[in-house]
C-alpha positions in Angstrom: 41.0 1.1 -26.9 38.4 -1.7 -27.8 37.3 -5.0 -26.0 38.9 -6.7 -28.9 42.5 -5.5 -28.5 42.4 -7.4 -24.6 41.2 -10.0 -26.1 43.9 -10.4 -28.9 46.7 -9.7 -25.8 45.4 -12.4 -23.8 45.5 -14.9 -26.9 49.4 -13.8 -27.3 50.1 -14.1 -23.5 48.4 -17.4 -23.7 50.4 -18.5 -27.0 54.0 -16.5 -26.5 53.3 -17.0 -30.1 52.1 -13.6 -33.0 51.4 -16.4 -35.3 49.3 -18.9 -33.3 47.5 -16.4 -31.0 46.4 -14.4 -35.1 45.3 -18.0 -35.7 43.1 -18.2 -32.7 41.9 -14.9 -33.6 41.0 -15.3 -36.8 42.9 -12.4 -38.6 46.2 -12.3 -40.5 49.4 -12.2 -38.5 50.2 -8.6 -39.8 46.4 -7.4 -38.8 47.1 -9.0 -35.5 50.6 -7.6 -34.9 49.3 -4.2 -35.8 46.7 -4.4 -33.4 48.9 -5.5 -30.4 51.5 -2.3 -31.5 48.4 0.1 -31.5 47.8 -1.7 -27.5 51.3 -0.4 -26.8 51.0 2.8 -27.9 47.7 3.5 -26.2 49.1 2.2 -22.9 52.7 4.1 -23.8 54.8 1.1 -22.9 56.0 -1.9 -24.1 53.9 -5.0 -22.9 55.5 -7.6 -24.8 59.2 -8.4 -24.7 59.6 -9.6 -28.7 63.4 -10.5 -28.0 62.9 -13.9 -26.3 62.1 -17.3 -27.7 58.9 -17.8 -26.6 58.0 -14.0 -26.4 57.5 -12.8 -22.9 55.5 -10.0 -21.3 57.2 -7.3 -19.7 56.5 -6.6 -16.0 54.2 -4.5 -17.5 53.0 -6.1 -19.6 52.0 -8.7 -17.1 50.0 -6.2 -15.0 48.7 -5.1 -18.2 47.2 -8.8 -18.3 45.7 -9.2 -15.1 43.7 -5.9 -15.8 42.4 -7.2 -19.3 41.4 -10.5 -17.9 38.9 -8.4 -15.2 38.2 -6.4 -18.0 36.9 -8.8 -20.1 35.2 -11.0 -17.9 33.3 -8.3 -16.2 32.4 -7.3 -19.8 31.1 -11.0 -20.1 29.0 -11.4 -16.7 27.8 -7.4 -17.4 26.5 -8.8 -21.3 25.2 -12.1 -20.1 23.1 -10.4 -17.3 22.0 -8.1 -20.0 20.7 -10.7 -21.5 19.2 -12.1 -18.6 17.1 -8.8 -18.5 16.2 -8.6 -21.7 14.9 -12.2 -22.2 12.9 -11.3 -19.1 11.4 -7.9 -20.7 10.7 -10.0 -24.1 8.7 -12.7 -22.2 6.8 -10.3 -19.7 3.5 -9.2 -20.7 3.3 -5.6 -21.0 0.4 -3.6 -20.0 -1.0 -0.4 -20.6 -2.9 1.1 -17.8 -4.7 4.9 -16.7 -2.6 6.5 -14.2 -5.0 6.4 -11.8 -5.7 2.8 -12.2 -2.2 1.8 -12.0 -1.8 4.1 -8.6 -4.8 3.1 -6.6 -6.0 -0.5 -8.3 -3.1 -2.4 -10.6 -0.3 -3.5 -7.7 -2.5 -4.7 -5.1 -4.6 -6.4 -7.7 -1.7 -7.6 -9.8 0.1 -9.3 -6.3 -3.4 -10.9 -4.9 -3.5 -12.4 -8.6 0.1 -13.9 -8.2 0.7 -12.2 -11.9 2.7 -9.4 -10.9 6.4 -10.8 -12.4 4.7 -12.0 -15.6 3.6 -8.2 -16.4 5.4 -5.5 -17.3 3.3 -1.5 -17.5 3.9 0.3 -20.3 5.0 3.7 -18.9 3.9 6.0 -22.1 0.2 4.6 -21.3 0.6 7.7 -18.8 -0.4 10.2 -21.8 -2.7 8.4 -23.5 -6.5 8.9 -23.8 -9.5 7.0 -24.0 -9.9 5.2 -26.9 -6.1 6.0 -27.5 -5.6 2.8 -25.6 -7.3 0.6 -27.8 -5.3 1.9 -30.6 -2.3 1.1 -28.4 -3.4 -2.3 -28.8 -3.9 -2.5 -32.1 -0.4 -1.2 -32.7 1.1 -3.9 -30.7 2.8 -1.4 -27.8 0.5 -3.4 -25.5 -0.5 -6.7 -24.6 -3.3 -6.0 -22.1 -5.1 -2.4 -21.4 -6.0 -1.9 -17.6 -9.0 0.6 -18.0 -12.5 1.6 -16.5 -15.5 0.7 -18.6 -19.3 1.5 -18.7 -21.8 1.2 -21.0 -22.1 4.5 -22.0 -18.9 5.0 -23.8 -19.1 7.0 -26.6 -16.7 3.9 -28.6 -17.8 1.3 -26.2 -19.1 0.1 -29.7 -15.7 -1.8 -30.0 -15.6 -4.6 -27.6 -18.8 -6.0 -29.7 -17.0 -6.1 -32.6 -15.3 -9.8 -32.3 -11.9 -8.2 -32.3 -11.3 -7.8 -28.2 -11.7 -10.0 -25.5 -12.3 -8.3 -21.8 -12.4 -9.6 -18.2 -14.2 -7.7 -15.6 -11.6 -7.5 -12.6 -13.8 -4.8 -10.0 -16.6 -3.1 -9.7 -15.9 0.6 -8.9 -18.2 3.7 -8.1 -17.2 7.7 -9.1 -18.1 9.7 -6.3 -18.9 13.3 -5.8 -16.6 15.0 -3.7 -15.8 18.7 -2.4 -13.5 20.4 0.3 -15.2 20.6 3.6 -16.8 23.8 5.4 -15.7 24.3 9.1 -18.5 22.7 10.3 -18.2 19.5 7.7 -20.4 20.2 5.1 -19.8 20.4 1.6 -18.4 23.6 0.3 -20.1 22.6 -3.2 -22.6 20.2 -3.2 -24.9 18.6 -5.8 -27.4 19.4 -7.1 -27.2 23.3 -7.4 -29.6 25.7 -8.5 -30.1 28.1 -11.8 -29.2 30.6 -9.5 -26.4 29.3 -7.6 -24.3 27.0 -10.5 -21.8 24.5 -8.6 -18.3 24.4 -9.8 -16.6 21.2 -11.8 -13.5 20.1 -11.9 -14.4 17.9 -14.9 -12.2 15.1 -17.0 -11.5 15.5 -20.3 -14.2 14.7 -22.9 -12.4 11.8 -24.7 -11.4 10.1 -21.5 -13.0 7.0 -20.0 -15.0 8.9 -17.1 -16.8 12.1 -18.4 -19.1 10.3 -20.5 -20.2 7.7 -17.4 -20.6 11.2 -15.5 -22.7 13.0 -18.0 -24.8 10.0 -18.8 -25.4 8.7 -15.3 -26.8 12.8 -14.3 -28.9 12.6 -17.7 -31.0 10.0 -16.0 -31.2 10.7 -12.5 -34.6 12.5 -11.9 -33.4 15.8 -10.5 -31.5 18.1 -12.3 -28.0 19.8 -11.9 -26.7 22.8 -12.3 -23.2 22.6 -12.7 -20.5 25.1 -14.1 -17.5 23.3 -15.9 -14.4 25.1 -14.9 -12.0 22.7 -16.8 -11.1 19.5 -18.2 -8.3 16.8 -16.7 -7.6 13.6 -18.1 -6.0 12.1 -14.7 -8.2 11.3 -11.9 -5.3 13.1 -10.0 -5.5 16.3 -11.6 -9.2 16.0 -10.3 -8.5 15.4 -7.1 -5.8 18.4 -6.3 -8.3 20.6 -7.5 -11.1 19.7 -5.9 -8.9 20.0 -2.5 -7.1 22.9 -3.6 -11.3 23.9 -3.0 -11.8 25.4 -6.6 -14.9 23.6 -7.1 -16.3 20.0 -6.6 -15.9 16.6 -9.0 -16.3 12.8 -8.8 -13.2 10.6 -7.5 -12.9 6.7 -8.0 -13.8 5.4 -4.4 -10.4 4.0 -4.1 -9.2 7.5 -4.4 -11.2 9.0 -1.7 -11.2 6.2 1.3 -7.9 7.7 2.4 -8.8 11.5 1.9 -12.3 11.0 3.5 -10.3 9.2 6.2 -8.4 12.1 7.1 -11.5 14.7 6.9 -9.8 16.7 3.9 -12.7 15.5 1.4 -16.5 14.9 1.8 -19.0 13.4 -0.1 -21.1 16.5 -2.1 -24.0 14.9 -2.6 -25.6 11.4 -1.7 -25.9 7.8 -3.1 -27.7 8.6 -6.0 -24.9 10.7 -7.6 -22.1 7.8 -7.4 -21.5 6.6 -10.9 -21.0 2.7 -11.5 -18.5 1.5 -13.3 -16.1 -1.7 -14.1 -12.6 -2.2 -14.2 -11.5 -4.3 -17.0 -8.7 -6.3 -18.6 -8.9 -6.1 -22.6 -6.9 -7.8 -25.0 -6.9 -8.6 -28.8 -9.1 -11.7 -30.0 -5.8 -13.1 -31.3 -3.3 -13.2 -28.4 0.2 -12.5 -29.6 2.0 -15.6 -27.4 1.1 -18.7 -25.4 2.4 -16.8 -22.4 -0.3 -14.1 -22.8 -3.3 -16.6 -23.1 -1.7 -18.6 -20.3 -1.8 -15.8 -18.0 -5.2 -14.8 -19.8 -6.9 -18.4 -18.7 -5.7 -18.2 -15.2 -7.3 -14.2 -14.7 -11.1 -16.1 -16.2 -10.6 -18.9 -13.9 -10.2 -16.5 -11.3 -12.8 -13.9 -12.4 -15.4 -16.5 -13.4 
């Protein structure tokens, strides 16, 4: 049974008429009469009494009617709020963020901004990678990317090039962090010897953060000695392992305030191993609507 055929019973219980109510519905008056006889059989009954002059419903018929006309306008309210939602989802700004950004940084930042019903996060951002994000943007399945920066990003090369404009929203810091002894030490801290390796829970190689890590230890003035045990690209994946105790790794400070709090996680080395880092807002040089560089102008103005 279609939406159509209530609708073409309501025009004939509004008409008493085949003729008129196939006029208002725009088909022939065979079509129309076809349709109403394929209503009947559907329903097994007969809803329209075609012996009087105007026709008549049978008392059927007539309860037949009251359930068509909730039918159809619940069809109506359901489309236009549809609608409603999707005009919403066309005009937000959609946004591409790391999972661990969007967990620990995007909703507080995005409510103390007053932007947080203008944007709209991009869900598959969750599996990509690194540079994969600017790629994201240049396919149009973002509007904004939500990432970390530093300058020792091994594609870092691509802000310069004229094509991206970024805003620095926070400063940030990766520190080193282990599961604690009994006596609240580090179970592995930094730096290690040639003897005695520490074990790292490491991020994966194309990510934002493994390349800030590796740079950062290539100029401090002591060395380390650490033993890669695997590579994660969420900051999560990190962080259950490393309290899980299976070796040590560096944590966005937002991610360990809470942990350290509560005595599960300790620092595994001092000051001098925290890695600095930004938190940025990119988009393309050529915003895509007037909504975007709206909402663009008022971060700067904020962030200035």
């Amino acid at each position: 049974m279609e939406i159509r055929w209530l609708e073409d019973f309501m025009a004939l219980a509004r008409t008493r008429h085949f003729s008129r109510a196939a006029e208002l519905r725009h088909v022939s008056q065979p079509t129309f009469s076809r349709r109403i006889k394929l209503l009947e059989d559907a329903m097994g009954a007969t809803l329209v009494n075609r012996q009087t002059l105007p026709l008549s419903l049978t008392p059927g018929g007539e309860r037949f009617l009251e359930m068509c006309q909730r039918v159809t306008r619940d069809v109506r309210e359901t489309r236009d709020c549809i609608a409603d939602m999707e005009a919403k989802v066309s005009a937000s700004i959609n946004v591409g963020s790391t999972q661990g950004l969007f967990s620990h940084f995007y909703q507080s930042w995005a409510s103390e901004a007053g932007v947080a019903d203008r944007l709209q996060l991009n869900l598959k951002a969750t599996s990509w990678v690194g540079e994969q994000f600017l790629d994201a943007l240049d396919g149009g399945e973002c509007d904004l990317v939500l990432c970390y920066w530093h300058q020792d990003l091994p594609w870092g090369g691509r802000l310069g090039r004229g094509e991206y404009e970024s805003i620095t929203l926070a400063r940030e810091w990766l520190v080193p962090v282990s599961v604690a002894t009994d006596s609240g030490q580090p179970r592995f801290a930094l730096p290690g010897t040639t003897g005695q390796t520490v074990p790292l829970i490491a991020y994966h190689s194309r990510g934002f953060l493994q390349s800030a890590i590796e740079a950062h230890l290539s100029r401090c003035e002591e060395p380390v000695n650490l033993l890669p045990l695997n590579e994660n690209t969420q900051s999560a994946s990190v962080k259950a392992l490393v309290k899980q105790g299976f070796g040590m790794g560096w944590l966005p400070s937002r991610m360990t305030e809470k942990s350290e709090h509560f005595g599960s996680l300790t620092r595994a080395g001092d000051e001098r191993w925290d890695v600095p880092l930004e938190i940025r807002l990119i988009r393309l040089q050529e915003p895509r609507s007037d909504d975007l560089l709206t909402l663009w102008k008022t971060l700067e103005n904020q962030h200035a």
